[in-house]
Every structure is written in C-alpha cells, then in structure tokens.
C-alpha positions as CSV (number, residue, x, y, z in Angstrom):
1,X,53.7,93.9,72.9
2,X,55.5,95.4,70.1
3,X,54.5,98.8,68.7
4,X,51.8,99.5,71.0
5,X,51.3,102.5,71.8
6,X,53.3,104.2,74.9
7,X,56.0,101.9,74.6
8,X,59.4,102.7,74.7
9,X,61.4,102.4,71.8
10,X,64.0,100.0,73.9
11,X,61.5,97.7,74.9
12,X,60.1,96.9,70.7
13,X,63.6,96.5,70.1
14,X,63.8,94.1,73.1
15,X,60.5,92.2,72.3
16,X,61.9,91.6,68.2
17,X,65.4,90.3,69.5
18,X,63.4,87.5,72.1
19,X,61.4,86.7,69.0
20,X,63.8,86.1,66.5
21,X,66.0,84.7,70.0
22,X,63.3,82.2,69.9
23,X,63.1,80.8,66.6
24,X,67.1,80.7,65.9
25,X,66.5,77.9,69.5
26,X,63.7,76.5,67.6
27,X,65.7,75.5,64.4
28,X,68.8,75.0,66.8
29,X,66.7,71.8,68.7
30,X,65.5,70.6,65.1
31,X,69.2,70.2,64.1
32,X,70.3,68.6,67.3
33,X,67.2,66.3,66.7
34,X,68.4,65.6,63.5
35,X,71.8,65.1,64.6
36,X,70.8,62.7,67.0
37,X,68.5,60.4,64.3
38,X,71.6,59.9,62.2
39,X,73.8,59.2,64.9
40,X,71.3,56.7,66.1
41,X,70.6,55.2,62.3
42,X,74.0,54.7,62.4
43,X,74.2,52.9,65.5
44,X,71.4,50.7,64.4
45,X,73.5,50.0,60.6
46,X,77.0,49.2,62.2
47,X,75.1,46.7,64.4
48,X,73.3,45.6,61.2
49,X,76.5,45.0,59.7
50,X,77.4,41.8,62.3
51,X,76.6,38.5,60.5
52,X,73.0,38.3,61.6
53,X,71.6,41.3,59.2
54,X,67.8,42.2,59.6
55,X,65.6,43.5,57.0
56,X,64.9,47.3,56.3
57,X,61.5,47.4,58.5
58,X,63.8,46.1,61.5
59,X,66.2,48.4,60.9
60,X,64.2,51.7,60.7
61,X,62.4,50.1,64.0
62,X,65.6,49.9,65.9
63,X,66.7,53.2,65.0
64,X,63.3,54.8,65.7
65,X,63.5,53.0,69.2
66,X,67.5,54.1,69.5
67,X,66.4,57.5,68.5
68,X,63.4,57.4,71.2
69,X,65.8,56.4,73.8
70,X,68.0,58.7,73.7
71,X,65.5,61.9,73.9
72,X,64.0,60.0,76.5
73,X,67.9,60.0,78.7
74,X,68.0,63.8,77.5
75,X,64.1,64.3,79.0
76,X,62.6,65.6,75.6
77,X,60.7,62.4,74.9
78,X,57.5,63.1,73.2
C-alpha cells in the first residue's frame, strides 16, 4: 500500500507509522516473554533452594513448565 500510485500522501504516512506500530508490539511481547522466563526461573530456584535441591535438568524442566503455565493463564500458549 505504500507509494502506489494515486495515493494520498496521508495515507503512506499512515501505512509506515502501523508498520513501524507493529514491530515496536513485536519486540514489546518478546520482552514481556522474557520477563516472564526470569520471573518464572526464579520461582523455580527459590523453590530449589528448600532442603530437597534437584539437579540442573530438573530445574530448567520446572521452569520451562512454570514458564508454559503461565502463557497458558495469559492465553498465548504456543
């Protein structure tokens, strides 16, 4: 849609802005992923830290699963 021909100045101008719009959500989501893994990794390590500790495998299990559950309660499991 942007630069054809016969288009109004206003709606290239429109068309960029949703783009770049989009991508800023894009990288926005990947943080707030991000965000939510170490939150969960923590989780998983303060747990770890009770007597009965589990070896690295279990631990980056756990926090996968922790992680998994929690997109799922937001509805952006994948």
């Amino acid at each position: 849609m942007i630069d054809e021909r016969g288009q109004p100045p206003l709606l290239n101008e429109i068309a960029r802005e949703l783009g770049a719009l989009s991508a800023r959500v894009v990288h926005i989501e990947r943080l707030t992923e991000r965000t939510l893994y170490v939150a969960c990794a923590a989780y998983v390590y303060a747990r770890a830290a009770t007597p009965a500790r589990v070896d690295d495998t279990q631990l980056s299990d756990d926090i996968t699963a922790a992680f998994q559950r929690q997109l799922s309660h937001a509805g952006d499991a994948s």
